[in-house]
C-alpha positions as CSV (number, residue, x, y, z in Angstrom):
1,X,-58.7,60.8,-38.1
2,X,-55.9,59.5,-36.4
3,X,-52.3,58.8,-38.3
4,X,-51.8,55.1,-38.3
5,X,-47.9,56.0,-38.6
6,X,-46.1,54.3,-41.9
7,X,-46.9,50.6,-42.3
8,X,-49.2,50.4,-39.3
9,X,-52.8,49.4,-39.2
10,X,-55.6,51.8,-39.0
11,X,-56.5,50.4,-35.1
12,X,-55.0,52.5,-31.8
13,X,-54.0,49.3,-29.9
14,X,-52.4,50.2,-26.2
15,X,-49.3,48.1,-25.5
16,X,-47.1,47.9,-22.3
17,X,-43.6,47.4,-22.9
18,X,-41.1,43.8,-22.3
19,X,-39.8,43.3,-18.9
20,X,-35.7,41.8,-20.0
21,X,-36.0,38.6,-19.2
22,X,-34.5,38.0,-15.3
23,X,-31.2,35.9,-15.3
24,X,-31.4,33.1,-14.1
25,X,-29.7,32.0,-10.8
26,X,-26.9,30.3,-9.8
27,X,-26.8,26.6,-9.1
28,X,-24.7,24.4,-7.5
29,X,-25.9,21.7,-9.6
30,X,-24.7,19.7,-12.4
31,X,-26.1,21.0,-15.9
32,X,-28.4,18.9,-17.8
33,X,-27.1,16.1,-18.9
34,X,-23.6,16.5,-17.3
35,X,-22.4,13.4,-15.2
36,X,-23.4,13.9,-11.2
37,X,-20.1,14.6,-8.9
38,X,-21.6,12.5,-6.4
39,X,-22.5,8.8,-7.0
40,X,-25.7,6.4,-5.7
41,X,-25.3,3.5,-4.1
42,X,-28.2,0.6,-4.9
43,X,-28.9,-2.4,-3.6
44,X,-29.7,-5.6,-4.9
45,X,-33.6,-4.5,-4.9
46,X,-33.1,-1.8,-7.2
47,X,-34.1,0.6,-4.4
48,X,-32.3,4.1,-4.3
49,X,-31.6,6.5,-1.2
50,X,-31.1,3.5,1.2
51,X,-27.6,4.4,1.8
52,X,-26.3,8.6,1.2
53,X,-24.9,9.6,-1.9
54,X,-21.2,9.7,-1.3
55,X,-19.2,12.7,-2.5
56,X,-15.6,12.0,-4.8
57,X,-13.7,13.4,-1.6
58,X,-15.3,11.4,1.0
59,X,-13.2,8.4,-0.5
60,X,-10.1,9.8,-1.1
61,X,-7.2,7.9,1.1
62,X,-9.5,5.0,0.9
63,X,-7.4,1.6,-0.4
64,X,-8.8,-0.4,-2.5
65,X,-6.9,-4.2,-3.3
66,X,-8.5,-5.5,-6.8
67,X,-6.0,-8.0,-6.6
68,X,-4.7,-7.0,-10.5
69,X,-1.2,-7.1,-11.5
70,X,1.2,-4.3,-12.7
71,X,2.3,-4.6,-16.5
72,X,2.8,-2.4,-19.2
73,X,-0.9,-1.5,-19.2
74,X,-1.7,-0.9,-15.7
75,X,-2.1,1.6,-13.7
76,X,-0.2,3.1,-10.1
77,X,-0.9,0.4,-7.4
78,X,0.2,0.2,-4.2
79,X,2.6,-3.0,-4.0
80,X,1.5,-5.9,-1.6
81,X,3.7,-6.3,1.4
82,X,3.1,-8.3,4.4
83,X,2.0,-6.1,7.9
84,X,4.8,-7.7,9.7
85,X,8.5,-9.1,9.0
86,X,9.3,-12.5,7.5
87,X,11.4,-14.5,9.8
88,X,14.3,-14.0,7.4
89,X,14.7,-10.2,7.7
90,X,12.8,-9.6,11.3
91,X,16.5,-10.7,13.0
92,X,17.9,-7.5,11.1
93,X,15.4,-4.9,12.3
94,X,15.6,-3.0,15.9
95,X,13.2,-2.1,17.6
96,X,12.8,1.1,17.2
97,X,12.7,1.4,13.5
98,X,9.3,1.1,12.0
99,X,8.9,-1.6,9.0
100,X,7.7,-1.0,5.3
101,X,7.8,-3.5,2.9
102,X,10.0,-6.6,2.0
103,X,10.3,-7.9,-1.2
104,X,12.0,-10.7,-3.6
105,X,13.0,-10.3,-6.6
106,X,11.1,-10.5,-9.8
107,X,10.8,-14.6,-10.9
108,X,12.5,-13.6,-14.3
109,X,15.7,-13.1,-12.3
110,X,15.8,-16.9,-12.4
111,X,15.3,-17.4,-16.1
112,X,18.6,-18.1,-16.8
113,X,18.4,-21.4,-14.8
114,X,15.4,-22.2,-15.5
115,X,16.8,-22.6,-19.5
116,X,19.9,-24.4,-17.8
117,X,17.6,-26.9,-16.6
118,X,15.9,-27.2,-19.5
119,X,18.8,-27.5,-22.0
120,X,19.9,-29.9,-19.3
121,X,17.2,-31.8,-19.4
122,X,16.8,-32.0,-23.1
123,X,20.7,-32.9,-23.5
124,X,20.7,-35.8,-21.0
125,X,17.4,-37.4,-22.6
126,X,19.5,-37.4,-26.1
127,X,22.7,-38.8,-24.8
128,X,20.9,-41.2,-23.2
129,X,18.9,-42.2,-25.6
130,X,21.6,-42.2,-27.5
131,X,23.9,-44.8,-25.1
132,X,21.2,-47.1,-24.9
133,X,22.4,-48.0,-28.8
134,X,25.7,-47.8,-28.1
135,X,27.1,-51.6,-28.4
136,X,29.8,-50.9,-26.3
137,X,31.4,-52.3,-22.6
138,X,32.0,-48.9,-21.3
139,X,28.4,-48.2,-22.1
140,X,26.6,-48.0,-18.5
141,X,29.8,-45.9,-17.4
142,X,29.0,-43.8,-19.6
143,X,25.3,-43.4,-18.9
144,X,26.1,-43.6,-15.1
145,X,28.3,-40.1,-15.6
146,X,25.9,-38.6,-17.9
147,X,23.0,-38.8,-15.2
148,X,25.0,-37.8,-12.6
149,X,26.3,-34.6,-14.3
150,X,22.4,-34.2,-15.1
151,X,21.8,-34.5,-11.7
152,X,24.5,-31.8,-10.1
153,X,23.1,-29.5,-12.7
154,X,19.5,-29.6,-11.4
155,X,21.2,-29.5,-7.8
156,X,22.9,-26.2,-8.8
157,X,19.7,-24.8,-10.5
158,X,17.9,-25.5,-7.2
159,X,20.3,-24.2,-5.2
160,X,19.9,-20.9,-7.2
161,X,15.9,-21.6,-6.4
162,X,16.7,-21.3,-2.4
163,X,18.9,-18.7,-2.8
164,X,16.3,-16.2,-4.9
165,X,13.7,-17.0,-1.9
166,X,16.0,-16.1,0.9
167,X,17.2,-12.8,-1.1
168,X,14.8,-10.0,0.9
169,X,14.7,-6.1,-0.4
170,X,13.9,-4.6,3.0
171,X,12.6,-0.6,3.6
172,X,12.0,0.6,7.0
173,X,11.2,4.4,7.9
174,X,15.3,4.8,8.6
175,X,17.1,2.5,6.1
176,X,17.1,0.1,2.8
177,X,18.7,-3.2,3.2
178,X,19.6,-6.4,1.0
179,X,19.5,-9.8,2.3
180,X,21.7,-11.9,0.1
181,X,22.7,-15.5,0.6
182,X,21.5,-18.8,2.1
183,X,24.8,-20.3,4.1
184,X,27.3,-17.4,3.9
185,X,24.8,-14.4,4.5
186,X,25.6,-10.5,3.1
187,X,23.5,-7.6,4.6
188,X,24.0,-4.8,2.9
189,X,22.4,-1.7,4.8
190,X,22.2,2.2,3.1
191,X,20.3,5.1,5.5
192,X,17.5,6.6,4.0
193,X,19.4,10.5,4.5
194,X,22.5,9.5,2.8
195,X,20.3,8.8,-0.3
196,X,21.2,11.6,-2.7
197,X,19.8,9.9,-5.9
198,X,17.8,7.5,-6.9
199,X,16.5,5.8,-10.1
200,X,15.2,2.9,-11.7
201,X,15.3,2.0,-15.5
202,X,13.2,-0.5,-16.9
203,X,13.5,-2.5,-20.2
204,X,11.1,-3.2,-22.8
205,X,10.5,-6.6,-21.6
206,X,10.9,-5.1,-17.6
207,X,8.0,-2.9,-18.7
208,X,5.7,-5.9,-19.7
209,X,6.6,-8.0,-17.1
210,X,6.5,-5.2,-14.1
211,X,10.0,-5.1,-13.0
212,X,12.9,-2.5,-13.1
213,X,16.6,-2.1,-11.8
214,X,17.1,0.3,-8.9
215,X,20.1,2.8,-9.0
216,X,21.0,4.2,-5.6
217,X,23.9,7.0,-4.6
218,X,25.2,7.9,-1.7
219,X,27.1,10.8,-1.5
220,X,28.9,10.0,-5.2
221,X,30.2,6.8,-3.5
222,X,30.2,3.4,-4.7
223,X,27.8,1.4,-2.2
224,X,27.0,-2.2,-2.1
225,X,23.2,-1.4,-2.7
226,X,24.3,1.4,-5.8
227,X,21.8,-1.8,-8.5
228,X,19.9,-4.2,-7.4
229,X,18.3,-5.8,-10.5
230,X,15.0,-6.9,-11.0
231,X,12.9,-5.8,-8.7
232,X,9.0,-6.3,-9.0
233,X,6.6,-3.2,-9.0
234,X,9.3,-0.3,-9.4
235,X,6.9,2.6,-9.8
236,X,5.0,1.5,-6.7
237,X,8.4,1.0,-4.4
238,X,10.2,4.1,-6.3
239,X,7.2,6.0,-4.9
240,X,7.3,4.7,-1.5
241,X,10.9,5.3,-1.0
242,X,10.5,8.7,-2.4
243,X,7.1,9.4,0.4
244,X,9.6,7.4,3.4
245,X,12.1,10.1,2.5
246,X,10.3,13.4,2.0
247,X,7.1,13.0,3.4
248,X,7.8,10.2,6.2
249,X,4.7,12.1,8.8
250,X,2.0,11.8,6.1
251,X,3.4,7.7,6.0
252,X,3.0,7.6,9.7
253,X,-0.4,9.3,10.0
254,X,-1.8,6.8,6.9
255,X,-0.5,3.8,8.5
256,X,-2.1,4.8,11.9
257,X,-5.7,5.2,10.3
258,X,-7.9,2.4,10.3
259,X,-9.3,1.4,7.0
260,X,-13.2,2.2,7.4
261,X,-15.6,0.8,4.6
262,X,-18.0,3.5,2.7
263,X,-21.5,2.0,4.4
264,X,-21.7,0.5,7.5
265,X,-22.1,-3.0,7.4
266,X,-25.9,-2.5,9.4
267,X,-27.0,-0.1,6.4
268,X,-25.6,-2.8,4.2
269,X,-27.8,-5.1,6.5
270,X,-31.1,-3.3,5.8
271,X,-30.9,-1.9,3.1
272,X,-31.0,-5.4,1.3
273,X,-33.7,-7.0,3.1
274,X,-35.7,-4.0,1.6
């Protein structure tokens, strides 16, 4: 008679002990459910694998123009600037210096005028209205004068027009400059190493609309270039300046790289006729 031990059943039953289960192995994968690092390109048939997944890093340095303006809301973007020198600040730049960026200044910098005009506008319609009634011999005197003040206003207000578009910001790999004036012509000039601080301050209405005023020092000096109001994009330009002054190789070596698209065109090609 064999001894079932306590709580066991009467029946000798052989059994082989648990193997631990094995851990289980590494992977480089993404866990289930987890968002893929890499990411698939389709085509307009809905057929996968016609062009290689393309890792996060492979598109790093890459620009991309979405053609969306800066505000309050938007991200860092790199400004738009011309390749090559406007006519109006190419007669300032030698020939060994390399050119960055030219810029105007932000179109609220002519609100003022623009409600001169208008008030203008507005006053002179009144008045003249207002002579038409009047029963008087001096009458077309009168409305001769107040059309012609009219007049020399909106001249002024469109002198201050031509002005703003002939006003360049320039930044070159050596120097800022300020273009200023349409007959008598100011260039102010600052070199990039004398810079010893730099800022830009933004109101709440400068935040919404994208523009800022620059604060520049030289050497604790008073410099003609010390605020320029109203610039457009600061963030992006207060960036650039700061990469033209610190980092000016890593400028160089990103503006001699061609931009190269993510899939050949001829993939592009094929990959929708299938």
């Amino acid at each position: 008679m064999t001894d079932s031990g306590a709580g066991g059943s009467g029946d000798n039953k052989d059994t082989e002990p648990l193997e631990p289960p094995s851990p289980r192995a590494p992977s480089d994968g993404p866990a289930p459910g987890a968002e893929s690092p890499t990411r698939e390109f389709r085509f307009s048939s809905g057929t996968a694998g016609a062009a290689p997944a393309t890792a996060a890093s492979d598109i790093d340095g890459v620009r991309f123009d979405d053609g969306l303006t800066g505000g309050l809301l938007s991200g860092a973007r790199a400004p738009s600037i011309p390749d090559v020198p406007s006519p109006i600040s190419a007669r300032y730049l030698f020939p060994t210096e390399k050119y960055r960026g030219e810029w105007r200044r932000h179109w609220v910098h002519l609100m003022p005028w623009f409600v001169i005009g208008t008030l203008a506008t507005f006053i002179m319609g009144l008045a003249s209205g207002l002579l038409t009634r009047w029963d008087n011999d001096s009458r077309d005197t009168a409305l001769w004068i107040t059309v012609l003040a009219w007049l020399v206003i909106l001249g002024f207000v469109g002198w201050k027009l031509i002005d703003w578009y002939m006003d360049r910001f320039i930044l070159t790999n050596k120097r800022i400059m300020l273009i200023q004036g349409v007959i008598t012509r100011s260039v102010a000039m600052m070199p990039l190493g004398r810079v010893t601080d730099m800022k830009y301050a933004q109101t709440p209405m400068g935040r919404m609309l994208n523009y800022g005023e620059f604060i520049i020092e030289s050497a604790g000096q008073d410099q003609a270039l010390r605020n320029v109001p109203h610039l457009p994009n600061p963030n992006e330009l207060y960036l650039q300046m700061c990469e033209e002054m610190y980092e000016p190789e890593a400028v160089d070596e990103r503006e001699a790289e061609p931009e190269e698209d993510l899939i050949p065109e001829d993939d592009l090609a094929k990959g929708a006729d299938a």
